[in-house]
C-alpha positions as CSV (number, residue, x, y, z in Angstrom):
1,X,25.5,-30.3,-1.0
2,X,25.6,-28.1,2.3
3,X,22.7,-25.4,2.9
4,X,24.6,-22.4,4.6
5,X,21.3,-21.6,6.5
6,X,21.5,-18.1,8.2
7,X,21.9,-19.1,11.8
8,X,21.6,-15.7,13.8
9,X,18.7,-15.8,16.4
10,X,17.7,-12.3,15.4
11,X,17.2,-13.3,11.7
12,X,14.1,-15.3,12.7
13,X,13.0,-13.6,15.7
14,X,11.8,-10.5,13.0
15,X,11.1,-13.1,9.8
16,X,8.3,-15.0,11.3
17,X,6.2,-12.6,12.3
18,X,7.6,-10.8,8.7
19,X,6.5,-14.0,7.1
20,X,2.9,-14.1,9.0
21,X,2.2,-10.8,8.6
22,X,2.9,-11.3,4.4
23,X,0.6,-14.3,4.5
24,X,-2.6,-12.2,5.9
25,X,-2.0,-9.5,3.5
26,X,-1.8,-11.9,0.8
27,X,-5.3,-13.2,1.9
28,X,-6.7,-9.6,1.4
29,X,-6.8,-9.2,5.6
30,X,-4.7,-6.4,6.5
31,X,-3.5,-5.8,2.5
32,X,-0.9,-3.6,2.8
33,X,0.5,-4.5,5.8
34,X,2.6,-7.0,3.7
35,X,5.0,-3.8,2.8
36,X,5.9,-4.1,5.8
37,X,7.8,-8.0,5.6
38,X,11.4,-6.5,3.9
39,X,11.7,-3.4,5.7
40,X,11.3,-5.5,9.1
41,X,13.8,-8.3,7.8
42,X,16.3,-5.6,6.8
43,X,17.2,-5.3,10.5
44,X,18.9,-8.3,10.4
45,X,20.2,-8.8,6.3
46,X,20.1,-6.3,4.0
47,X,17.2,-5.2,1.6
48,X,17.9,-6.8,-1.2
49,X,18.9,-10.3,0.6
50,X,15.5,-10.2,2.6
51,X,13.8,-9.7,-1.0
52,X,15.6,-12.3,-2.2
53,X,15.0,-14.9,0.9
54,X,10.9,-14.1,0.0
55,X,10.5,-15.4,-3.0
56,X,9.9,-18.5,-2.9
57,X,7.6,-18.0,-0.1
58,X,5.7,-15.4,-2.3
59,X,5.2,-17.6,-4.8
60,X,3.8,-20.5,-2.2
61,X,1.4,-17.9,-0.6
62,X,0.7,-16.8,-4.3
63,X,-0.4,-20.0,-5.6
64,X,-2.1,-20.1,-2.3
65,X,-4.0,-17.1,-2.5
66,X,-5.2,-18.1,-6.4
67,X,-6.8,-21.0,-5.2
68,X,-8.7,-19.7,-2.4
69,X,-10.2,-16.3,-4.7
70,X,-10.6,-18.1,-8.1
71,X,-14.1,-17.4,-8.5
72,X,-13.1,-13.6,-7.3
73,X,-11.4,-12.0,-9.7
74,X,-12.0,-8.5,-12.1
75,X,-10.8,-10.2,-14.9
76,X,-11.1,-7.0,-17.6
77,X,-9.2,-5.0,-15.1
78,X,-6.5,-7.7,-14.4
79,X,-6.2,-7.7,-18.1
80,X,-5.5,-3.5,-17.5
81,X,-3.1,-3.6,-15.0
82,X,-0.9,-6.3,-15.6
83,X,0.9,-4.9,-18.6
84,X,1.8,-1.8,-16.9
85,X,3.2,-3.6,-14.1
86,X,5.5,-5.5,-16.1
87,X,7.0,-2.0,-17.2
88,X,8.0,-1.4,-14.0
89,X,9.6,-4.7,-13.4
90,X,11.5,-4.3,-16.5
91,X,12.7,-0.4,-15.2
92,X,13.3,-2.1,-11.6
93,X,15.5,-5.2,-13.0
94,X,17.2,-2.5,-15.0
95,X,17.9,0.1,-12.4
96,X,18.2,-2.2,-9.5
97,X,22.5,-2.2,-9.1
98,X,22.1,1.9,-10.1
99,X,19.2,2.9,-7.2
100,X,19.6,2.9,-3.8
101,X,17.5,0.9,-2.1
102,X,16.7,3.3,0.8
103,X,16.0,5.9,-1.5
104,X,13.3,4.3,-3.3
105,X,12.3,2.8,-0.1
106,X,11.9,6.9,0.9
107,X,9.9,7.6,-1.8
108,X,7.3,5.0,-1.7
109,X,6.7,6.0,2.0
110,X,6.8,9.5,1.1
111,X,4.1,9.3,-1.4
112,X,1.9,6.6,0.2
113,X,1.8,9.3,3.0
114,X,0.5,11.8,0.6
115,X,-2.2,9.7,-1.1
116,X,-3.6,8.8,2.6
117,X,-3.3,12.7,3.5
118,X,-5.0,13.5,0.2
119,X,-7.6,11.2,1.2
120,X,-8.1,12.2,4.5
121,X,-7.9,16.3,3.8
122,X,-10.5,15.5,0.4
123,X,-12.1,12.8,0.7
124,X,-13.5,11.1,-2.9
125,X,-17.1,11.3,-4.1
126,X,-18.3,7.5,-3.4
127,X,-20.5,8.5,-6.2
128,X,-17.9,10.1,-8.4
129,X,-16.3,8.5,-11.7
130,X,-13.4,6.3,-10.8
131,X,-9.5,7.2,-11.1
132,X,-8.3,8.3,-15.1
133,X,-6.1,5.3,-16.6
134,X,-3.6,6.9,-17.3
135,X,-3.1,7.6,-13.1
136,X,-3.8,3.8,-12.9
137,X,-1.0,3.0,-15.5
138,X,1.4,4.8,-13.7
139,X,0.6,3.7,-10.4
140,X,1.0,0.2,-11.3
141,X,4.4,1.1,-13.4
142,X,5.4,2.0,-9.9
143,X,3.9,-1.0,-7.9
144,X,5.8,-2.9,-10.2
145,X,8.9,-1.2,-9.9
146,X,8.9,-1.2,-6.3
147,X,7.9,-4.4,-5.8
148,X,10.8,-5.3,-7.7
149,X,13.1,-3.3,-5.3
150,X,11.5,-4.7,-2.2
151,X,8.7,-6.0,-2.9
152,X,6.6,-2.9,-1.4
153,X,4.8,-3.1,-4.9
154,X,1.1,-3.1,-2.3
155,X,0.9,0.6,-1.7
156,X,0.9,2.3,-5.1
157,X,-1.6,-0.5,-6.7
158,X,-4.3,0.0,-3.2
159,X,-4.0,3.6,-3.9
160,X,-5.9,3.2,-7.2
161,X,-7.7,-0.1,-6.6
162,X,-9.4,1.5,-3.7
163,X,-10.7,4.3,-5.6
164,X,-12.5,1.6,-7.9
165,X,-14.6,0.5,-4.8
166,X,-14.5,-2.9,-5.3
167,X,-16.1,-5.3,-3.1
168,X,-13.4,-6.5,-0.5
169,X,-13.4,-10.0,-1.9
170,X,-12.6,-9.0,-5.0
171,X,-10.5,-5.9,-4.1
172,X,-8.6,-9.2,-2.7
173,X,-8.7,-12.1,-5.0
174,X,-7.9,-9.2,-8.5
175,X,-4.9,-8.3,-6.8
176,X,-3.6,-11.6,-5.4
177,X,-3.7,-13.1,-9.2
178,X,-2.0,-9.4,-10.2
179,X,1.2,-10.2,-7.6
180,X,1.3,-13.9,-9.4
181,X,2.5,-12.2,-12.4
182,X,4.3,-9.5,-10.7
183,X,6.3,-12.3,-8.6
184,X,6.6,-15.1,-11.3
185,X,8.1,-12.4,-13.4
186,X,10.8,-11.1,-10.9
187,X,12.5,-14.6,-11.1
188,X,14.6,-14.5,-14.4
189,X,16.0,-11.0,-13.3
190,X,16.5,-12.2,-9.8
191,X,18.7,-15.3,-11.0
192,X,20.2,-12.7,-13.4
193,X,21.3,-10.5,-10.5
194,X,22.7,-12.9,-8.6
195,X,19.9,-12.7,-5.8
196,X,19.0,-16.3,-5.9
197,X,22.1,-18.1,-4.1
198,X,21.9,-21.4,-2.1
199,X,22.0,-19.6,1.7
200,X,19.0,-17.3,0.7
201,X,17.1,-20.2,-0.7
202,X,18.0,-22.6,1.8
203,X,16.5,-19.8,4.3
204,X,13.7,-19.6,2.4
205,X,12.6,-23.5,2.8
206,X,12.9,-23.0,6.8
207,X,10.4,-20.0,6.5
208,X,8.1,-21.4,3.9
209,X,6.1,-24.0,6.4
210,X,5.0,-20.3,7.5
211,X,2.9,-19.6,4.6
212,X,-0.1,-21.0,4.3
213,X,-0.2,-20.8,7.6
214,X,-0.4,-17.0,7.5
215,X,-2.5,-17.2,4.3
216,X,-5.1,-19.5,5.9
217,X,-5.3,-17.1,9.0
218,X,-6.4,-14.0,6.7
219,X,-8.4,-16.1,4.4
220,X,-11.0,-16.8,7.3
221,X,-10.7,-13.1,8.2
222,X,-11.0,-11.2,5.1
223,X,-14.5,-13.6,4.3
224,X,-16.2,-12.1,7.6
225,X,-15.0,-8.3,7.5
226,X,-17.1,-5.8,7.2
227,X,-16.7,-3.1,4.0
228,X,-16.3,-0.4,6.1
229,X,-13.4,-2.3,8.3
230,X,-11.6,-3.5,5.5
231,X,-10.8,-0.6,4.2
232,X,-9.8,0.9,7.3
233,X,-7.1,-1.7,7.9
234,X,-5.8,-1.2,4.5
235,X,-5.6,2.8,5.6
236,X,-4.0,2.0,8.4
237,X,-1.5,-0.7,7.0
238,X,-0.2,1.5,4.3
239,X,-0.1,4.2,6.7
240,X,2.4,2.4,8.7
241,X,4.0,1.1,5.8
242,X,4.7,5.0,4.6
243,X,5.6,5.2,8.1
244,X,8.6,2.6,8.3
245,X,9.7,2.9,4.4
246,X,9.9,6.9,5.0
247,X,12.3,6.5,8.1
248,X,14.6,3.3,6.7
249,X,15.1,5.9,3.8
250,X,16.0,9.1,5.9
251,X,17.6,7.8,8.8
């Protein structure tokens, strides 16, 4: 069976460093960043291929990122937050063909802009109770959702995990068995959808070598960051996520 592998120089010249940049945010080093992988692919395919072409790399850097936080995981608020996130995937597989991708690709920028500027402009208690549930449910409906869409589920799910202030280690290993499920359970619809076809996969075997690669690279970083630093970065990454996702759904 041929592999119609997409051959354009451009393709791989933005997917590596796409690729890379998704392994360190997988690791917990630079988390949010990883929003960043389909909205720089989609120069050179279009949203929904790029989504499709990461798959099985997600689930590689997945498994990956399991097995270097097992022993760091919130378990009674994995048990929380998974549920709602399979709403959204459920609402995303059902709306996908219906929504423009730019347009939810708009709105997760636009309100991952306003959470940083809310946090910036009134800044949290450290000492104050954490987030209500209810906000937590729905963020995570919409991490789901949008993960779904283009996998730029990491913004809505950092802005209430990092109200929890969580140690960074297990900020990062709770969320990296949350995107398991969230990942493992975009499959079925994907296939459904008609995502899944032999030239994306076949792309995605040439990219995969990539992954732990990436994965490995945050995993020694996010180990020896300060606190203090780690949450900056994740500031800063989804503040350029917000950044990019705002303008590919304006422009």
């Amino acid at each position: 069976m041929n592999f119609p592998l997409i051959t354009d120089p451009f393709f791989y010249v933005i997917a590596v460093p796409a690729v890379l940049l998704l392994g360190l945010s997988k690791s917990g080093f630079g988390a949010g960043f990883g929003s960043l992988a389909v909205p720089m692919m989609a120069l050179a395919v279009t949203v929904p291929q790029a989504a499709a072409i990461l798959m099985p790399v997600l689930l590689v850097m997945d498994l990956l990122g399991m097995a270097a936080f097992r022993n760091d995981v919130d378990k009674a608020l994995l048990r929380f937050m998974v549920p709602f996130a399979m709403v959204g995937i459920v609402l995303g597989a059902l709306l996908f063909k219906l929504l423009d991708a730019q347009l939810v690709a708009a709105i997760v920028g636009a309100f991952t802009l306003l959470f940083l500027a809310q946090q910036m402009l009134f800044k949290p208690d450290p000492h104050g109770p954490p987030p209500p549930r209810w906000l937590g449910g729905l963020l995570l409906i919409t991490s789901g959702f949008t993960s779904f869409i283009a996998h730029a589920g990491g913004p809505p799910v950092n802005a209430y995990v990092m109200r929890l202030r969580l140690k960074p280690i297990l900020f990062t290993g709770t969320l990296a068995y949350l995107f398991f499920f969230i990942n493992m359970a975009k499959w079925l619809p994907y296939a459904w959808l008609g995502l899944l076809d032999w030239r994306n996969l076949a792309t995605s075997l040439v990219l995969l070598p990539l992954a732990p690669i990436g994965v490995w690279m945050g995993v020694r970083l996010a180990r020896r960051i300060r606190p203090d630093l780690f949450y900056r970065l994740i500031r800063l990454g989804m503040f350029l996520t917000g950044c990019k996702l705002l303008w590919d759904g304006v422009r």
